[in-house]
MARDRENGU-901122 format. One record per residue (C-alpha): residue in three letters; x, y, z. Coordinates in nm, 3 decimals, always signed. Example, Ala and Ser with C-alpha at 12.3 -4.5 7.8 and 13.67 -1.06 7.14 Angstrom:
! residues 2
   pafi        c1        c2        c3
    ALA    +1.230    -0.450    +0.780
    SER    +1.367    -0.106    +0.714
! end
This chain:
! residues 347
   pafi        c1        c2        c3
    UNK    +2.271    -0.680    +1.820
    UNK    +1.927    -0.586    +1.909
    UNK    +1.832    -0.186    +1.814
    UNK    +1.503    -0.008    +1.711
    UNK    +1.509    +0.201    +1.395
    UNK    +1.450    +0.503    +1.620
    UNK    +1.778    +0.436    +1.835
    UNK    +1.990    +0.392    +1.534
    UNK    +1.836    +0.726    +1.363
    UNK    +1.905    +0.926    +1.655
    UNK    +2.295    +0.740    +1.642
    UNK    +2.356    +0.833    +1.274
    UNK    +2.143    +1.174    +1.283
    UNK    +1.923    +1.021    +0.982
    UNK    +1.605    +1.121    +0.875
    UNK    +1.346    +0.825    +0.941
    UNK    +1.127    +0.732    +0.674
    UNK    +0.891    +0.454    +0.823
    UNK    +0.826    +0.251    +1.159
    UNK    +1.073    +0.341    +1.425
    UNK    +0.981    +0.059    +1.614
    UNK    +1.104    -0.204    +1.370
    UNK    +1.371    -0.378    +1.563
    UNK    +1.748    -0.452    +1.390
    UNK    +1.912    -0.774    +1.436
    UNK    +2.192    -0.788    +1.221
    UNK    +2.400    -0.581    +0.934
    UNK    +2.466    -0.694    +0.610
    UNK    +2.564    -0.609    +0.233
    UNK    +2.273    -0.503    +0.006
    UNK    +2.217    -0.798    -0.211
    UNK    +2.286    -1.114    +0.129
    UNK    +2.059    -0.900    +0.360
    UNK    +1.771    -1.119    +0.513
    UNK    +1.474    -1.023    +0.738
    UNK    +1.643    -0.813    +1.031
    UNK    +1.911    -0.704    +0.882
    UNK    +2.002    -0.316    +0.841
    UNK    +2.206    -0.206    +0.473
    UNK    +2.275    +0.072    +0.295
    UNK    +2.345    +0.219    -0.064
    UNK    +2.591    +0.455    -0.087
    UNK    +2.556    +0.474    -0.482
    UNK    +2.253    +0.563    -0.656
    UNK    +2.310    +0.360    -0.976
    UNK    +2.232    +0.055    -0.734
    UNK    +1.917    +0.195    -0.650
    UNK    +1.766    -0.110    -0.802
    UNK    +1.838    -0.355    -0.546
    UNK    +1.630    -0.154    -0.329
    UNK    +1.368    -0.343    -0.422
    UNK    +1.525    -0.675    -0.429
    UNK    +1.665    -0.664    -0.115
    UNK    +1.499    -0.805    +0.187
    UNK    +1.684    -0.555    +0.451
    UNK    +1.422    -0.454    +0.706
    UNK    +1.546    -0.117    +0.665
    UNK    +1.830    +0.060    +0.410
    UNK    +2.035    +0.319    +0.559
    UNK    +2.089    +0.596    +0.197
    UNK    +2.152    +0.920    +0.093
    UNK    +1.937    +1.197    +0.118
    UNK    +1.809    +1.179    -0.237
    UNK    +1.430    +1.164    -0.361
    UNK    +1.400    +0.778    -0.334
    UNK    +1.169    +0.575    -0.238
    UNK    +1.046    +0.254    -0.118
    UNK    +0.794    +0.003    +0.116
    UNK    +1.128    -0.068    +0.306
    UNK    +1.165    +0.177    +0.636
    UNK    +1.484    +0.423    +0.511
    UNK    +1.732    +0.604    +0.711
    UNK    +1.836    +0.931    +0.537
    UNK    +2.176    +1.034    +0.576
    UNK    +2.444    +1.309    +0.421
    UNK    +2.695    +1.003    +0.384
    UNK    +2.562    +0.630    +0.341
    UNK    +2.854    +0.467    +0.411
    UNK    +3.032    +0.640    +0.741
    UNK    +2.681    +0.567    +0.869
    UNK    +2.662    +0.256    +0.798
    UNK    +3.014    +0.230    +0.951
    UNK    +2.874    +0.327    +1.267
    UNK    +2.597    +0.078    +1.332
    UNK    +2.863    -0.159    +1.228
    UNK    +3.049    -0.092    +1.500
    UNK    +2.682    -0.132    +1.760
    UNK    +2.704    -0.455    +1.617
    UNK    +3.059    -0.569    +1.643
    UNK    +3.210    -0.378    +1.935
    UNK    +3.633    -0.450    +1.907
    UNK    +3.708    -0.614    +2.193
    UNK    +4.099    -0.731    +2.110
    UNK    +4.290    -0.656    +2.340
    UNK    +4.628    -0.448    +2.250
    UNK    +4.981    -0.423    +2.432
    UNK    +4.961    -0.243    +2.734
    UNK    +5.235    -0.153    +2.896
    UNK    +5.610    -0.317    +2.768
    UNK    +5.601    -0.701    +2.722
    UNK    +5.889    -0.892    +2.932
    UNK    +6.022    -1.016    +2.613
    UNK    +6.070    -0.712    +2.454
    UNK    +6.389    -0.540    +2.416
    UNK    +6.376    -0.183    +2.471
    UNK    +6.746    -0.022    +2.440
    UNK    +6.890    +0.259    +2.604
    UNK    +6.789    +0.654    +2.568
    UNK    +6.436    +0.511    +2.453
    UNK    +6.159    +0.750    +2.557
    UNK    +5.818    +0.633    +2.576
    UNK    +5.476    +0.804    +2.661
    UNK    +5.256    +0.778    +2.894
    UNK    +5.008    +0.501    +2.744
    UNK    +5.225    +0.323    +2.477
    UNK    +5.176    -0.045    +2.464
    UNK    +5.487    -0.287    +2.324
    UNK    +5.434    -0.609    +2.215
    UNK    +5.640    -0.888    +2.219
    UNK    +5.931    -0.952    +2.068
    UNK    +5.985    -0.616    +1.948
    UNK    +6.304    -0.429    +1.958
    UNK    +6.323    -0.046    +2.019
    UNK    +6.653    +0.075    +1.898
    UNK    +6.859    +0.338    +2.052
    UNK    +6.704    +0.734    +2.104
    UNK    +6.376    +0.584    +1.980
    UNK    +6.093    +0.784    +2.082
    UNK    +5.697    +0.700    +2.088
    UNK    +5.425    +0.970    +2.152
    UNK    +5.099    +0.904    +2.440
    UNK    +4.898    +0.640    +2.311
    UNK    +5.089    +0.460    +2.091
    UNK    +5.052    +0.100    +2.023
    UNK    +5.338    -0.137    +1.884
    UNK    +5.269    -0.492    +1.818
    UNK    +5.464    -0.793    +1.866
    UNK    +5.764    -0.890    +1.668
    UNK    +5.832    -0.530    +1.514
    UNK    +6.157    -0.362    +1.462
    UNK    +6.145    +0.029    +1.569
    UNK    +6.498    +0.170    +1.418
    UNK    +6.761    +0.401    +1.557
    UNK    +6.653    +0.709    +1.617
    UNK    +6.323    +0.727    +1.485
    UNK    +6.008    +0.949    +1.614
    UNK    +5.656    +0.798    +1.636
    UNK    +5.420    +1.067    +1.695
    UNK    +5.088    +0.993    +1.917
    UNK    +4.791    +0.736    +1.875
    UNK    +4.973    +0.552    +1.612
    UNK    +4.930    +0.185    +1.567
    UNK    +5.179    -0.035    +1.413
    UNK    +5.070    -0.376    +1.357
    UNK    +5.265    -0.728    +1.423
    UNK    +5.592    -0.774    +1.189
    UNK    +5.649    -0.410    +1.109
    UNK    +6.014    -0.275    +1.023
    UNK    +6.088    +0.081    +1.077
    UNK    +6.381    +0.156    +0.990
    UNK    +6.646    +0.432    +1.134
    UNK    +6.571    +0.786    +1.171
    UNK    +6.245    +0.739    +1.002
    UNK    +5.952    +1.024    +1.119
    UNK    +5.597    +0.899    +1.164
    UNK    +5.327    +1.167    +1.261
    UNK    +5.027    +1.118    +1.514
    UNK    +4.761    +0.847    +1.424
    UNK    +4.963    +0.656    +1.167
    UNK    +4.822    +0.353    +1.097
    UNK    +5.063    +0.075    +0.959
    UNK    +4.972    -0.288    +0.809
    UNK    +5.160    -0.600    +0.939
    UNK    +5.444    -0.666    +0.720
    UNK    +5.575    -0.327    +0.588
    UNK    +5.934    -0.188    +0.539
    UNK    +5.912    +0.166    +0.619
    UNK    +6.290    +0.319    +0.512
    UNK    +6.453    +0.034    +0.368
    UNK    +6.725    +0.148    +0.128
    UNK    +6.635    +0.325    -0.209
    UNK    +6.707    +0.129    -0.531
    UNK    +7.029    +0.281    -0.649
    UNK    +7.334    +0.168    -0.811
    UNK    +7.547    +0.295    -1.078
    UNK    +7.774    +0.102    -1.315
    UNK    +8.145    +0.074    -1.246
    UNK    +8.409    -0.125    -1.473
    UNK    +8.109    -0.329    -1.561
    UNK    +7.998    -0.396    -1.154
    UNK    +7.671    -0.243    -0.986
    UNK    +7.806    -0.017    -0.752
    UNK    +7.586    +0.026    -0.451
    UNK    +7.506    +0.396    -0.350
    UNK    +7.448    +0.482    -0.045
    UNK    +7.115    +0.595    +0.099
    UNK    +7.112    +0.835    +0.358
    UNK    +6.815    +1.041    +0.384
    UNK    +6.486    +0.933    +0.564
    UNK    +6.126    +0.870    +0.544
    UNK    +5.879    +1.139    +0.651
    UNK    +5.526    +0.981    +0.732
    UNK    +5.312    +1.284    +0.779
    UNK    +4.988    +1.261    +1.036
    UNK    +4.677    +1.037    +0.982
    UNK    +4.817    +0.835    +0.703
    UNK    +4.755    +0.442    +0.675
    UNK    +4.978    +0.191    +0.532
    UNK    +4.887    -0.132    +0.427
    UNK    +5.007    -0.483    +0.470
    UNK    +5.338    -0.539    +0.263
    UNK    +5.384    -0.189    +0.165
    UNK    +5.774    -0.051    +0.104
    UNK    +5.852    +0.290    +0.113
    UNK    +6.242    +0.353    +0.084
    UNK    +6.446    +0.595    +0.221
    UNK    +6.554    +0.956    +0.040
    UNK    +6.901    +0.930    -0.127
    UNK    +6.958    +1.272    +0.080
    UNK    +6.676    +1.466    +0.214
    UNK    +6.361    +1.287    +0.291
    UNK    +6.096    +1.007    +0.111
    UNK    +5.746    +1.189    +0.167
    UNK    +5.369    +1.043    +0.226
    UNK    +5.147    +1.312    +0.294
    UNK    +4.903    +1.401    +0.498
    UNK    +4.595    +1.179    +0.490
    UNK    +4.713    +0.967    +0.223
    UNK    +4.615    +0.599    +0.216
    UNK    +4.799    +0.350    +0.083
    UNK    +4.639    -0.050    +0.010
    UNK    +4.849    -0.317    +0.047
    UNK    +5.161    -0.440    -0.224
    UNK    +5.278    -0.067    -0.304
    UNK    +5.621    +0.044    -0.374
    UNK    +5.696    +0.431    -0.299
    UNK    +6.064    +0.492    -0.419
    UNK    +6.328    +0.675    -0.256
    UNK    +6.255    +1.049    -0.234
    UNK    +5.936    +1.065    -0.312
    UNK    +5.689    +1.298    -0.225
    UNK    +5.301    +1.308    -0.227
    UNK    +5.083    +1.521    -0.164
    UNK    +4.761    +1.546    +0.119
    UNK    +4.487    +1.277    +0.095
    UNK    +4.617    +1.089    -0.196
    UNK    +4.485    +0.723    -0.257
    UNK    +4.737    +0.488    -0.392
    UNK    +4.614    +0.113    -0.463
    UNK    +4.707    -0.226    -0.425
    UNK    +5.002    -0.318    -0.630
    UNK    +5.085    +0.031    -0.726
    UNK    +5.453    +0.153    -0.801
    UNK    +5.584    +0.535    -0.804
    UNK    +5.910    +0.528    -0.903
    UNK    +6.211    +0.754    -0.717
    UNK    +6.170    +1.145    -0.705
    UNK    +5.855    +1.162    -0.878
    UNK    +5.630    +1.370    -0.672
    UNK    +5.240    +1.364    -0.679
    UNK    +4.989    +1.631    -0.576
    UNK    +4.730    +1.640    -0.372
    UNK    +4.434    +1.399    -0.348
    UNK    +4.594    +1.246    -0.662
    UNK    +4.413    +0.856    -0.654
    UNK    +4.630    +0.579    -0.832
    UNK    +4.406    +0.275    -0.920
    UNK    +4.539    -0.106    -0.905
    UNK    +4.881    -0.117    -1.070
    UNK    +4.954    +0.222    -1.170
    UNK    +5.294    +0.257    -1.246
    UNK    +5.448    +0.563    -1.249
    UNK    +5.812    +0.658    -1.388
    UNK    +6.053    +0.862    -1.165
    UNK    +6.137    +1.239    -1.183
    UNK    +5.780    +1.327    -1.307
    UNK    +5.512    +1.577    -1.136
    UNK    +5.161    +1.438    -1.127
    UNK    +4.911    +1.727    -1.082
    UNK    +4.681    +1.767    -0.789
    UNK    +4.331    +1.556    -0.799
    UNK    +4.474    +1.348    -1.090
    UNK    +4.276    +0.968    -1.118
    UNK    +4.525    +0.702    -1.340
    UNK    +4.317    +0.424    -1.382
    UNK    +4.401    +0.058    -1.321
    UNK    +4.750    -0.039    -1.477
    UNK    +4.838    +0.281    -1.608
    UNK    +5.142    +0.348    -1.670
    UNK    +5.250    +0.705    -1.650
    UNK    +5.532    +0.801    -1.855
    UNK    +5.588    +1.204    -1.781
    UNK    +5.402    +1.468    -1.578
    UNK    +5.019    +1.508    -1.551
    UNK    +4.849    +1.835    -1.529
    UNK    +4.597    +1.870    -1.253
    UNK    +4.255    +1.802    -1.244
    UNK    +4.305    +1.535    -1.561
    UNK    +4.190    +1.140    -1.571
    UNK    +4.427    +0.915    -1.699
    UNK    +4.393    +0.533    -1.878
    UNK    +4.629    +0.339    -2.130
    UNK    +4.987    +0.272    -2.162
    UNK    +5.132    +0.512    -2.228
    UNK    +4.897    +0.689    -1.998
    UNK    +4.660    +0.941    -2.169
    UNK    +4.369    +1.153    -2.113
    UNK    +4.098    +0.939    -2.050
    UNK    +3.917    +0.981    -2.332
    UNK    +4.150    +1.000    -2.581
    UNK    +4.274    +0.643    -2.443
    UNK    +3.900    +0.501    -2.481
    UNK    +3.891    +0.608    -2.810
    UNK    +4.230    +0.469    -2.893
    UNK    +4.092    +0.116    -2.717
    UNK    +3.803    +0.109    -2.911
    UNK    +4.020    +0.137    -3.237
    UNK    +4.248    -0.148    -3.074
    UNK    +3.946    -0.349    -3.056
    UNK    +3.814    -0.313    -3.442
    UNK    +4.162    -0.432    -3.593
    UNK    +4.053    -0.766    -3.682
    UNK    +3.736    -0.600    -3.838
    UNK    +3.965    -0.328    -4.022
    UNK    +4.229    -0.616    -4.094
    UNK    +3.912    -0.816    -4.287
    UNK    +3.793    -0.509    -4.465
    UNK    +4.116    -0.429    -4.570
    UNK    +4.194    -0.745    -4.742
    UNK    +3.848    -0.731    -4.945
    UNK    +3.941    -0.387    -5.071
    UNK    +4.265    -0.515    -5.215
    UNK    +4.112    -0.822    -5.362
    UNK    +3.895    -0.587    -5.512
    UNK    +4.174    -0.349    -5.648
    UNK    +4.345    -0.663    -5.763
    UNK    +4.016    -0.751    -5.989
    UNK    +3.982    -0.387    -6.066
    UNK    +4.282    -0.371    -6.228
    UNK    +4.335    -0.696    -6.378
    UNK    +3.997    -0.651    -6.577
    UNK    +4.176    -0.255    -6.664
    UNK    +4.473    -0.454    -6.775
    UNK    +4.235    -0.689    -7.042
    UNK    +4.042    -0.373    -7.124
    UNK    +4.365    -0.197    -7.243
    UNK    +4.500    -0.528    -7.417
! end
């Protein structure tokens, strides 16, 4: 990599502030940037390690700060930074093209002009792939299913029948889209099995992450919005729905038929119960665990999950039992003396 600070403004429409001749050698985090290097600060409480750093030049946000370091002014520090990332490390992996020998492609399979198969993977029966797609090696496309255009499904995918991705789907290595919801019911003291027949509905520009399971609807259909992103190591239970943009985080589990809203964010952990509503731009913070429906527009913390800042409050009561505990004791030690020395009084 080897830019000017004037060809990189004129990439990421930034305002200048300094030499646009300094040349750019390299990209790097804030605080391990060396002479060369090109950063960025995308939150202003950092706005310390301006200073510290030893970035040629910091790519931020169009705030009132300053510094001796050339700065690159932008509405939105990170997508920026994102794209000088990507002067600097062009991807140059190759994907499928075309259908792999190996793979097994069955009958009344339509595919696209432009969709690459890796090897190893099997395309069931009536499967069909929109223009651009990309499938990896060693996935498992089921019966029936519909993968919509420009998606990308990563090595060791299953995809199970009848499942409905939209365009630009992005799916982690290892995920089980469809795989059967988690119902039984008791009978004459044996788990009876019942059956799962509805589908998954994976609405346009979502991303899945590695290891993710989302199971199929009992009837009907098993719901990720629009937009929504999911991190690796999260459950999504049979017929559930979310809503556009949500955020759900590693290790996160939403029980079956519990439906969020949209841009609803779930922080590490979360774990929410089934058959509840949570409200539209709801944040749960890490390892909360929701136990009924959320209005919208409300922050969440604690178990049970509460509003945020009745939760803090409750913590920081939590945390002064031992001190409470101790008082406690000294005040009935002191009742004790109180009324033993009543007691002689009266004698």
């Amino acid at each position: 990599m080897k830019f000017t600070l004037g060809e990189i403004a004129g990439l990421i429409n930034a305002e200048l502030v300094g030499d646009p001749d300094v040349v750019i050698t390299g990209i790097s985090g804030i605080k391990e940037a060396k002479k060369g290097d090109i950063t960025f600060l995308a939150n202003s409480k950092y706005s310390s390690l301006i200073s510290t750093t030893k970035a040629s030049a910091i790519i931020i946000s169009r705030d009132d700060l300053k510094s001796s370091k050339p700065l690159l002014k932008t509405d939105n520090p990170s997508i920026a930074f994102t794209k000088v990332v990507s002067l600097a490390a062009p991807n140059d992996i190759q994907q499928p093209q075309g259908i792999h020998p190996t793979a097994i492609i069955s009958e009344g399979v339509k595919l696209a002009k432009g969709v690459g198969v890796g090897a190893y993977t099997v395309v069931e029966k009536g499967v069909e792939v929109g223009e651009g797609s990309v499938i990896y090696s060693g996935c498992y496309i089921g019966h029936y299913t519909k993968v919509g255009e420009k998606c990308l499904i990563y090595p060791h995918v299953s995809v199970r029948e009848r499942t409905q991705i939209g365009d630009r789907v992005i799916i982690h290595s290892g995920a089980v889209i469809g795989s059967d919801g988690f119902g039984f019911a008791m009978v004459r003291g044996v788990q009876e099995k019942i059956p799962q027949i509805g589908t998954v509905a994976i609405e346009d520009d979502v991303e899945i992450g590695a290891n993710v399971t989302i199971d199929r609807a009992r009837f009907n259909k098993t719901v990720i919005g629009k937009g929504t992103k999911i991190d690796n190591l999260v459950q999504i239970g049979h017929n559930v729905t979310t809503g556009k943009n949500c955020i759900i985080v590693a290790q996160a589990g939403v029980a079956g038929s519990a439906s969020l809203g949209e841009g609803v964010i779930l922080a590490g952990q979360v774990g929410i119960v089934g058959h509840i509503h949570v409200g539209d731009r709801v944040i749960a913070a890490g390892q909360a665990g929701v136990t009924k429906s959320v209005p919208p527009d409300t922050k969440i913390s604690g178990y049970p999950a509460r509003p945020h800042d009745v939760a803090k409050r409750i913590n920081a009561c939590i945390h002064r039992l031992p001190e409470l505990y101790k008082k406690i004791k000294e005040l009935e030690q002191k009742i004790e003396e109180l009324e033993r020395k009543g007691g002689r009084e009266n004698g």
